[in-house]
N, C-alpha and C positions, 0 to 999 in steps of 0.2 A: 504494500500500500504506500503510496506517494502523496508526501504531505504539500497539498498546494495551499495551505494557507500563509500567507505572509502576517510577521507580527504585529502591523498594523491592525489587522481583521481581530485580533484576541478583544474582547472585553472584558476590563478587569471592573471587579464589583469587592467594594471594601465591606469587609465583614467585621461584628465583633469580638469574634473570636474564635483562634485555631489552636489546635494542641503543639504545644511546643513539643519538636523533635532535640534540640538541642538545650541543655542544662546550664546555668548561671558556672558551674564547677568546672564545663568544661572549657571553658574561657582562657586561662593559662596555660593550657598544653595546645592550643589554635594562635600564637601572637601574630603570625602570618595572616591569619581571617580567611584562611581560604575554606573553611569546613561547610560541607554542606551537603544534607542528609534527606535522604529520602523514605517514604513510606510509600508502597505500592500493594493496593489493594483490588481484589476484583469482587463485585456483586451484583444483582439482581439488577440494578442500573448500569451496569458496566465497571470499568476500570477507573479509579481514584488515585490521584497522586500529589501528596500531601509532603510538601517543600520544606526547609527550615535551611536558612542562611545565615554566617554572617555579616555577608555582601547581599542585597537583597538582588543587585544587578545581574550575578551570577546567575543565580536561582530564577530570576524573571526570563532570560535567555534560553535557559534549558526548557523552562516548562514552555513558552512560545513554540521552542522548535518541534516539541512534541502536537500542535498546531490544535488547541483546547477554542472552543466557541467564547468560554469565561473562563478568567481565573480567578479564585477568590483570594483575597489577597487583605490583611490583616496591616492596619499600621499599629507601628510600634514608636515608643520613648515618649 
């Protein structure tokens, strides 16, 4: 299957809240910030894929090229 979506097309819709994949703890062994963890789910709706960055730009990239109609998308600070 051939993703023709460009990430323009994604809609992001801010939520209030997503389960953190990543822990306050593990912040000292990441000073780089390149950490960035995925959960990947499949159910009765389809397949779920549930991001946690500490570059949110990384994270936005990946999930785009996976070419999602919406992504939900949590602000943080």
């Amino acid at each position: 299957m051939v993703n023709d979506r460009q990430p323009s097309d994604v809609r992001y819709r801010v939520v209030p809240d997503l389960p953190d994949l990543i822990e306050p703890e593990e912040y000292p062994d990441h000073p780089d910030g390149h950490l960035v963890r995925l959960r990947i789910t499949f159910g009765p709706d389809g397949v779920a894929v549930l991001g946690d960055a500490f570059r949110p730009e990384l994270l936005e990239r990946l999930l785009e090229s996976l070419g999602p109609e919406d992504i939900e998308q949590m602000m943080c600070g």
